[in-house]
C-alpha positions in Angstrom: -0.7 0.3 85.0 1.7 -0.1 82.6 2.9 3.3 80.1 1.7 2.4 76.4 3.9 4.2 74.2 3.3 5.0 70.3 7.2 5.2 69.5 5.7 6.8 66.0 3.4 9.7 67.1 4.4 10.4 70.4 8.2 10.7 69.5 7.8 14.2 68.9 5.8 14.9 71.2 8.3 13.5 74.3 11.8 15.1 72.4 13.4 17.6 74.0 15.0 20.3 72.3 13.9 19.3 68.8 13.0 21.7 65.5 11.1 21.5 62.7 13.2 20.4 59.4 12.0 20.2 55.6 13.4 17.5 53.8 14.2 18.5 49.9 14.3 14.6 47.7 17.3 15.1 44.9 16.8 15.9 41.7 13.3 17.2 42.6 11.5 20.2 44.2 9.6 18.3 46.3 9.8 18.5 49.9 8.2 16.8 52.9 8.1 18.7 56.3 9.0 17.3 59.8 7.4 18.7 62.6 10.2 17.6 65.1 13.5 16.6 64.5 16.4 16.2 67.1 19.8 17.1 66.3 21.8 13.4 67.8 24.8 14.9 67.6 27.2 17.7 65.8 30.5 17.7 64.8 32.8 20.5 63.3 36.6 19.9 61.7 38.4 21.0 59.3 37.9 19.8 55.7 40.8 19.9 54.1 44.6 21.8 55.4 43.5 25.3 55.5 44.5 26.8 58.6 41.0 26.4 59.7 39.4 28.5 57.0 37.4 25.6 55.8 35.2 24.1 58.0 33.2 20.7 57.7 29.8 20.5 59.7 28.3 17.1 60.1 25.0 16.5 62.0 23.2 13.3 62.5 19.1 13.6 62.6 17.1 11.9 64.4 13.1 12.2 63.5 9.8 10.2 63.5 8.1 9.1 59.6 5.0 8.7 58.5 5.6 5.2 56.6 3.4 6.2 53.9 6.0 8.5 52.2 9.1 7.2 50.4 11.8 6.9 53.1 15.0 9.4 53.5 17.6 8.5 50.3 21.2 9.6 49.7 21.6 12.5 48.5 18.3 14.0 49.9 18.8 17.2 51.1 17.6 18.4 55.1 17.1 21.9 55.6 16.9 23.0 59.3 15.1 25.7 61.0 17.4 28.3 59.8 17.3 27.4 56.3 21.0 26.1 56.7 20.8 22.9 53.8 22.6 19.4 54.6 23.0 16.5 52.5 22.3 13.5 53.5 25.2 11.0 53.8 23.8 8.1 54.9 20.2 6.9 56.8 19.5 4.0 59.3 16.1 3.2 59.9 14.9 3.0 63.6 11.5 1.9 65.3 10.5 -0.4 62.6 10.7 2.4 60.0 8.9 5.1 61.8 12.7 7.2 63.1 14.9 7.7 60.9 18.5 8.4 61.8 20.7 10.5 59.2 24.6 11.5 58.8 24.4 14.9 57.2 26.6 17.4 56.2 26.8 21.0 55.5 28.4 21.3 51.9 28.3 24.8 51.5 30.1 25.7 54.8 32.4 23.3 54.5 33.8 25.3 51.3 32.5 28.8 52.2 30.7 29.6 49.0 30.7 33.2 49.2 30.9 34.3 45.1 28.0 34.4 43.3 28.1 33.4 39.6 25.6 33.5 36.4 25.8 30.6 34.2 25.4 31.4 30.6 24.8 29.2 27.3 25.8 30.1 23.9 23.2 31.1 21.3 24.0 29.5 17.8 23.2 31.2 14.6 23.9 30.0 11.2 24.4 33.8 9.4 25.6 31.8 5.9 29.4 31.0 6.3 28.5 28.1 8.8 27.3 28.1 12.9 28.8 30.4 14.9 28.0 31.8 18.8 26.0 35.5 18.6 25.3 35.8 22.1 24.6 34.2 25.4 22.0 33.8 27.5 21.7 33.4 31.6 20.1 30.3 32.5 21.2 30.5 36.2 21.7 33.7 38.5 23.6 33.8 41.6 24.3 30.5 41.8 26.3 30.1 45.0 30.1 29.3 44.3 33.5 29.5 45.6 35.9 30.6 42.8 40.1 30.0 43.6 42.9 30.1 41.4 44.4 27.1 40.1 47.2 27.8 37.7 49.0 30.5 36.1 50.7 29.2 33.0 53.2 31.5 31.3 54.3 31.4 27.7 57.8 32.9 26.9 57.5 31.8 23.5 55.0 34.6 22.4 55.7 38.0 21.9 54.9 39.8 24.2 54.6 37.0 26.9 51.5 35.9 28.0 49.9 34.6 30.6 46.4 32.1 31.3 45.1 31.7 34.2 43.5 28.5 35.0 40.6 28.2 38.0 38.7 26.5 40.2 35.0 26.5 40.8 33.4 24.7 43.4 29.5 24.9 43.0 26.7 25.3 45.4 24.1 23.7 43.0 23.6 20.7 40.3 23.7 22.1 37.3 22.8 21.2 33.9 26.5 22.1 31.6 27.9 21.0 28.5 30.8 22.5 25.9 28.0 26.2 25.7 28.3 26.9 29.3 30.4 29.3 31.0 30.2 31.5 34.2 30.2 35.4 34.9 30.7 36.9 38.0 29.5 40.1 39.3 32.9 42.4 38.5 31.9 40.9 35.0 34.7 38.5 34.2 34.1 35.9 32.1 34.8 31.7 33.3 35.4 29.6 30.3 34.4 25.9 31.0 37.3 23.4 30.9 36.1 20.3 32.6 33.7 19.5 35.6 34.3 16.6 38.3 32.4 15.5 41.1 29.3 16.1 39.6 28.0 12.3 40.7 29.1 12.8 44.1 26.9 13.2 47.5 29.9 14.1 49.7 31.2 16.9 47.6 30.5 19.5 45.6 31.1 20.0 41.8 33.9 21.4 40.5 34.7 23.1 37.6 37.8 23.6 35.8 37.8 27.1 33.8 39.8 29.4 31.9 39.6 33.2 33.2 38.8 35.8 30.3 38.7 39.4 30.2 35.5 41.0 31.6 33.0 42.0 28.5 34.3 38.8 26.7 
């Protein structure tokens, strides 16, 4: 007697190994949960020359899908049993749509975003002499980050000399900024928003340039 096999509901059900996942769409909170998935395969590198500090994670997903939900997209976001989030890079559809395989990878470890920052906007008041900034308010708290210096730029010229400090600030999150925004971190120093890059991209993580001000600026 020949084995009838429903690819779709019984994948799960023959895996080996598997775990439950929670798939988070971008750009949305919504999330669809995955009784069984099966990690294909795992690979860890290095990222960039660090002397091994920064490590890139990529894992590709295989998983059964009810074809009655919008398929897996780029830039989707599965979250494993740990709670350990990974973006998707690409998805291949297998089974006549009901497995899905997915390249994903692990943004946060790949930059070890161990700071914490607050994101601030000005507040804008008008007291009679034209607008000017009278406070700030958080909008975001401990938004995962990874804050490196960039440049130190010195300038003779003055007297006494002085220095700026330029940085970098990778970004665990998306994040909604414009000319208003700027950063805090917990030891209270103040990030004054230059530029952001990368914000568009699946594969990486924004990046913000800033200027470093005294703390209780």
């Amino acid at each position: 007697m020949p084995l009838e096999l429903n690819i779709q509901d019984d994948f799960a059900a023959i895996l080996d190994g598997g775990e439950p996942i929670t798939l988070k769409r971008r750009d949305s909170a919504a999330t669809i949960a995955v009784a069984k998935a099966w990690r294909f395969s795992s690979r860890t590198g290095e990222a960039e020359p660090s002397g091994g500090h920064v490590a890139q994670r990529d894992i590709v997903w295989q998983f059964p899908w009810d074809d009655a939900n919008q398929p897996p997209r780029l830039g989707d976001a599965i979250l494993d049993a740990a709670g350990e989030c990974f973006t998707i890079l690409s998805v291949e559809p297998l089974g006549a749509k009901t497995r899905w395989r997915c390249t994903t990878r692990n943004l946060r470890l790949v930059y070890q975003l161990n700071d914490r920052i607050d994101v601030q906007q000005a507040v804008w008041e008008d007291p009679g002499g034209g607008p000017e900034i009278v406070g700030w308010t958080t909008v975001r708290s401990a938004v995962p980050a990874r804050i490196q210096p960039s440049q130190l730029a010195i300038d003779n010229e003055s007297d006494p000399a002085t220095a700026t400090a330029t940085y970098r600030i990778l970004l665990g999150e998306e994040l909604d900024l414009n000319a208003d925004s700027r950063f805090v971190d917990p030891q209270g120093n103040v990030y004054q928003l230059i530029d952001l890059t990368q914000a568009e991209r699946i594969d990486a993580l924004p990046v913000a340039t800033v200027l470093k001000q005294p703390a209780g600026s």
